[in-house]
C-alpha positions in Angstrom: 102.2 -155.9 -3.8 98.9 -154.6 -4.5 98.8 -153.9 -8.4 96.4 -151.3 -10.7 95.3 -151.2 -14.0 95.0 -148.2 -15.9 93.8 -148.1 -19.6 94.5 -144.2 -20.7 97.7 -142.8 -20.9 96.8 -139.3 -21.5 97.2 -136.8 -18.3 94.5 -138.2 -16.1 95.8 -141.8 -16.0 99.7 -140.7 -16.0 98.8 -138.8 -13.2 97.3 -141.5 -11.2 99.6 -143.8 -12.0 102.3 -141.5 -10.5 100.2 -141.1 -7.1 99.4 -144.6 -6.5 103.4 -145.8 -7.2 104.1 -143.1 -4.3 102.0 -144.8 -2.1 103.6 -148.1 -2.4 101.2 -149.8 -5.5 102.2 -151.0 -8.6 100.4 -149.3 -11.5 100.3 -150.5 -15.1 99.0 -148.0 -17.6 97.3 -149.9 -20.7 97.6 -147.4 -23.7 95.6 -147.8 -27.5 98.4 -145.9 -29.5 102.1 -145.7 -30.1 102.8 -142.9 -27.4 101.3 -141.6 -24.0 99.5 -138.2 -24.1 96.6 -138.0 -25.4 94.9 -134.7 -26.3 98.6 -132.8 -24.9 101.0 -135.1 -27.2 102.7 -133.4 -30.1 103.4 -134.1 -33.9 107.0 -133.8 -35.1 108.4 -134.0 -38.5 111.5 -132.6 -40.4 109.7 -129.3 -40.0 109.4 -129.1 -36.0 106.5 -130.0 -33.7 103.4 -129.1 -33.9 101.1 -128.9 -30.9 98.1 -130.7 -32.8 95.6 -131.0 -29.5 95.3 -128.9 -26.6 96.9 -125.5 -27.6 97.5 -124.2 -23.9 96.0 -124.5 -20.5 95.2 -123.0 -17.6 95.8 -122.8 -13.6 93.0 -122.0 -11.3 92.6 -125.2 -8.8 95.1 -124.4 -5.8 96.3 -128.2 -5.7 97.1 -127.6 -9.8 98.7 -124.1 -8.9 100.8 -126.4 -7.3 101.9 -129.0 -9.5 101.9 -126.5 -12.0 105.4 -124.6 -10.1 106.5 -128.2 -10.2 106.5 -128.6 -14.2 108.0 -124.8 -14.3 110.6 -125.8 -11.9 111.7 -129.0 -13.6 111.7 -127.0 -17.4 108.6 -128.5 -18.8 106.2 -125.9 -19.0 106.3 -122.1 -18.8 104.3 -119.4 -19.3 103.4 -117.9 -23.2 103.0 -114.5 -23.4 99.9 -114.0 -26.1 97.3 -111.4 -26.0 95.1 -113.4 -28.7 92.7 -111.7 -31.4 89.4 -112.1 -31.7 89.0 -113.0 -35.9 85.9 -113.3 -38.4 85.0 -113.3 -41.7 84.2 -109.0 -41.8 86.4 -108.2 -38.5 90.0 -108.5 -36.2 90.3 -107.3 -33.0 93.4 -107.5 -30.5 91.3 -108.1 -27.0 92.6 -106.8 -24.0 93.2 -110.7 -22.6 95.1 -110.8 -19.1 94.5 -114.7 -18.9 97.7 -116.6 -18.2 98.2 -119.3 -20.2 101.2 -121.9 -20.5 102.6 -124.3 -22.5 104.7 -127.4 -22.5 108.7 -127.5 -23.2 109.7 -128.0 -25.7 106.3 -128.9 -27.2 102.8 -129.8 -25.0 103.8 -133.5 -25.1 107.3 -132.7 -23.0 104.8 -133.0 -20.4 103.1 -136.1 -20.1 107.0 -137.8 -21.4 108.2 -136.4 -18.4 105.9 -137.2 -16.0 105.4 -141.1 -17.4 109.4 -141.9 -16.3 109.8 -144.6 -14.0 106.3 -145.6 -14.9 105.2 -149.0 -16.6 103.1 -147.5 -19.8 102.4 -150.1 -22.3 101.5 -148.2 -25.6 100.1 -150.2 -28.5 97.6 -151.7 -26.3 94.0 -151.8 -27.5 91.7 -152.8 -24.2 88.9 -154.6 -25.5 87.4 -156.7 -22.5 87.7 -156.0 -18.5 86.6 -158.8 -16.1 85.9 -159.0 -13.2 86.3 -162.4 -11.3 87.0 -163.4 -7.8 87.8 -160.1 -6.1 90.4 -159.5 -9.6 90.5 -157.8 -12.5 91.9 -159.3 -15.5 91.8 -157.4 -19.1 92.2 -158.8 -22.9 93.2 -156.3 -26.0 92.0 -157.1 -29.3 94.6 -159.8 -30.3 92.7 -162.0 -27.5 96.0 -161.4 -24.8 95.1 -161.4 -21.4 96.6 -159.6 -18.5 96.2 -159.6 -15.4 95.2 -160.2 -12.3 95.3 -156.5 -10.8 93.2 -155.4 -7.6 91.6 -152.6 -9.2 91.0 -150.6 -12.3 91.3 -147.0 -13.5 89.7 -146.3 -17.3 90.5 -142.7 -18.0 89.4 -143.0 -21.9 86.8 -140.6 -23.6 84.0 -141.3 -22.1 82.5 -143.3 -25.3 84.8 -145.8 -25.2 84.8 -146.3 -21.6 81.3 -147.1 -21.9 81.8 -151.2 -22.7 85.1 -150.9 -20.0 83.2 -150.2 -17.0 80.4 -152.7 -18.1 80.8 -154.2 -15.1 79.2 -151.6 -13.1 75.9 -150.3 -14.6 76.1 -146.9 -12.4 79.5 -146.3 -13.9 78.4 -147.1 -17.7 75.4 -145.0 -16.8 77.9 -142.2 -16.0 79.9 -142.7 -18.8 77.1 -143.0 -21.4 75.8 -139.5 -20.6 78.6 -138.1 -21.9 78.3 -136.3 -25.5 82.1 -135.8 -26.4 82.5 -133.4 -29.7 85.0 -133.9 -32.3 87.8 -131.6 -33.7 89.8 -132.0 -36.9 93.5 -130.4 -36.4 95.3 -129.1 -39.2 99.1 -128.5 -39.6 100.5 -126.0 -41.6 104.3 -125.2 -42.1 105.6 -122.8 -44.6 109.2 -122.1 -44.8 108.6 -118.8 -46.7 106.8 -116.9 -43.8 103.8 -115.6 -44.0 103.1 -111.7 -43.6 100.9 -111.1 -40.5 101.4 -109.8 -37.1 98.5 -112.1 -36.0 100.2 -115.2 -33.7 96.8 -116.4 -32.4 93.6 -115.8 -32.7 90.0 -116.9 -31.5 87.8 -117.4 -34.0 84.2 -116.9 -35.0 83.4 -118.9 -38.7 81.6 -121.9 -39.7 84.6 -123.7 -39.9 87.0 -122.5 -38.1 87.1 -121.7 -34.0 91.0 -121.1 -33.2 94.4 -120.7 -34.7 98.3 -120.2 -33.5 101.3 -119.8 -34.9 102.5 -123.1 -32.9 106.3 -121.9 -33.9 105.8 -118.5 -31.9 105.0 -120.3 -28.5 108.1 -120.4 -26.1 110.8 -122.9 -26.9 110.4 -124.0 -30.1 112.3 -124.3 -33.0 111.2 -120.5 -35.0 111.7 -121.7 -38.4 110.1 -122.7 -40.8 106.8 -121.1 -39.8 104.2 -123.5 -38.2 100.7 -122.9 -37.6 97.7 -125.1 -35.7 94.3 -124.4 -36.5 91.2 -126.0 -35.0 88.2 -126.9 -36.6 84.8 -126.4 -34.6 82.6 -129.2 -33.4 80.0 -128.4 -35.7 82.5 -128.4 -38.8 84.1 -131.0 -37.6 81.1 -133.2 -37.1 79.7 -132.7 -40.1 82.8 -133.7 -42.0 83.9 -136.2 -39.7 84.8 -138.9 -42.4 86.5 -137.0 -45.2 89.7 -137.7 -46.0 93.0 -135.9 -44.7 93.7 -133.9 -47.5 90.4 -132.6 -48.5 90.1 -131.5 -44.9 93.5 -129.7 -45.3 92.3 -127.9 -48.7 88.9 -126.9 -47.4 90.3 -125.3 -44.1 94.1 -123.8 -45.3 91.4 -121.7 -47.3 89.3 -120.6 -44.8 92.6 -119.8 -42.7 94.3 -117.4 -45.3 90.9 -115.8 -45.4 91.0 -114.9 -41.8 94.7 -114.1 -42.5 94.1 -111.7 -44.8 97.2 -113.3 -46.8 97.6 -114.8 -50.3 97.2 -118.5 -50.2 100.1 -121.0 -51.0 101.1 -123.8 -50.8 102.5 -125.1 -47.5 105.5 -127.1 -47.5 103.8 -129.6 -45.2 100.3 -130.0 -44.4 98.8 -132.0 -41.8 95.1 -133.2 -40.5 94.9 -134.7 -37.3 90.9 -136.4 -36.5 90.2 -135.6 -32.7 86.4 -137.8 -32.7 86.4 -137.2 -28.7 87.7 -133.7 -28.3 85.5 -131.9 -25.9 83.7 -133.2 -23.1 80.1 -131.7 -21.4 80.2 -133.2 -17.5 81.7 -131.5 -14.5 83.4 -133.2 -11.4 81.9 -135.8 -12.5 84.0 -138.8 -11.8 82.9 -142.3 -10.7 84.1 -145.3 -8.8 82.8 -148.0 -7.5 84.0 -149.4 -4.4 83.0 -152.6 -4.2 84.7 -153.3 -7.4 87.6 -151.2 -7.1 86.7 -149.4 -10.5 87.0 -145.9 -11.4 86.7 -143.8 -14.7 86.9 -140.1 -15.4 89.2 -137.7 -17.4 89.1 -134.0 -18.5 85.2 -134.7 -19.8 84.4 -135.3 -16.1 86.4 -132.2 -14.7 85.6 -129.1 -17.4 87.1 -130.4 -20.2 91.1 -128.7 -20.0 94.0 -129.6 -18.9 93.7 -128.7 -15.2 90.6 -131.0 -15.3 92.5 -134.3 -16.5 94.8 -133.7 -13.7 92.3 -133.0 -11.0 90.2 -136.2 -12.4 93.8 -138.5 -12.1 93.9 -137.3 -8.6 90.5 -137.8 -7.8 90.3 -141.5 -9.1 93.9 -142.2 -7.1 92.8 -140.7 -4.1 89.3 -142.9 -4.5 91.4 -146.3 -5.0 93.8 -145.5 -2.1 90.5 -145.1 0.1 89.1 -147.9 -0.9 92.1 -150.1 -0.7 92.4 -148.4 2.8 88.7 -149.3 4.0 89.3 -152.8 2.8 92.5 -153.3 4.4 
């Protein structure tokens, strides 16, 4: 049976894998930390979940209109009703937004935990090395294991790191390595003692700051105690890439009760979360190489959102099946 490698298990490669298993393949998705998701998994502690990456997304692409109904349909997303303000430092303005935005159930990493059943994702999995030898591809993680062989590979990592996996093909590295991929540091905030404000989320224009939500107020979550996710800009974030979790929770829970307008506290749990590949600059964008069955892309190759991870999962599956096709 005709097998595929896929190092990523955020959206892009979850999806993949899902469309080459339906067509007959076995995939095996190859992932660096402890749980699938990427960018849409979620934090949770004794005080809830906080969605810590992607705060919503969008539907415009008919194929993701699509698959979008699906998720609705099988209770893991549904739409969240926010008009958001537009904050900074000397204003606060509730826009006249008609976007429609949605959310996953019962957090943004429902999603990606739904869609990975029946799939083989093997989380804790550091990819180091990917060679190519005799038609096969065989892969080694940083404690020197090998696996393999498979008859092709997917990398759907940030673009930075799949610079050294697509090695193999210089066009592909070339791709990859044109990427610039901006950070974002994440901050947690929950406060069991709510805070007075009718703001629930809010674009932002600061130095330091570029969005915030009261996470707790999106559909389906737990309502209490109050939890809020704020987002750092690139800039900030950049600049203070290497500071340490808690001085990036006191230098930004001030800025946010600024924008607030309410009297700072004390949270009852505080959290920073280090995005270094948050936001991608390349546009339908993703690259394979037939010859050596090897494909990359993600969201930073499709606009950067949600809707672009998926479309970029399709793409590479729909590139492999071709080329398995034209070979077969």
């Amino acid at each position: 049976m005709t097998s595929i490698a896929i190092i990523g298990a955020g959206l892009s490669g979850i999806t993949a894998a899902r469309i080459l298993q339906g067509h007959g393949l076995t995939p095996t998705i190859f992932e660096k930390c402890q749980a699938s998701g990427g960018r849409m998994s979620s934090r949770t502690s004794q005080w809830g979940s906080f969605d810590l990456g992607a705060q919503y997304f969008t539907a415009r692409h008919p194929r993701f209109i699509d698959e979008l109904g699906n998720w609705i349909a099988q209770g893991i997303a549904t739409e969240w009703l926010v008009t958001p303000y537009q904050l900074s430092s000397s204003s606060r303005l509730h826009t006249q937004d008609v976007v429609q935005r949605y959310v996953g159930l019962p957090h943004m990493g429902a999603i990606t935990r739904f869609l990975e059943s029946n799939l083989d994702v093997r989380c804790g999995q550091t990819i180091c090395g990917c060679h190519h030898r005799d038609e096969q591809w065989w892969l080694e993680n940083t404690r020197g294991e090998a696996f393999g062989p498979f008859d092709g590979l997917l990398v759907t990592t940030p673009a930075p790191q799949a610079v050294p996996l697509v090695s193999a093909s210089p066009r592909l590295a070339m791709l990859a390595r044109k990427v610039r991929m901006q950070p974002t540091w994440a901050l947690g905030l929950a406060f069991t003692q709510a805070l007075d404000t009718e703001i629930n989320a809010a674009f932002v224009e600061n130095d330091s700051i570029d969005w915030l939500a009261l996470d707790s107020d999106k559909p389906g979550r737990l309502a209490q105690p109050q939890r809020w996710v704020v987002h750092a800009t690139s800039d900030w974030s950049a600049s203070h890439m290497e500071l340490e979790p808690e001085e990036v929770v006191s230098i930004l829970s001030e800025q946010f009760f600024k924008l607030l307008g309410v009297p700072a506290r004390k949270p009852d749990e505080a959290i920073a979360k280090r995005w270094r590949f948050a936001r991608g600059n390349l546009d339908g964008a993703s690259g394979f190489d037939q010859r050596l069955r090897l494909g990359c892309g993600g969201d930073w190759s499709h606009g950067a959102r949600v809707e672009g991870a998926w479309l970029a999962g399709q793409e590479l599956a729909e590139r492999m099946l071709a080329a398995l096709q034209k070979e077969g």
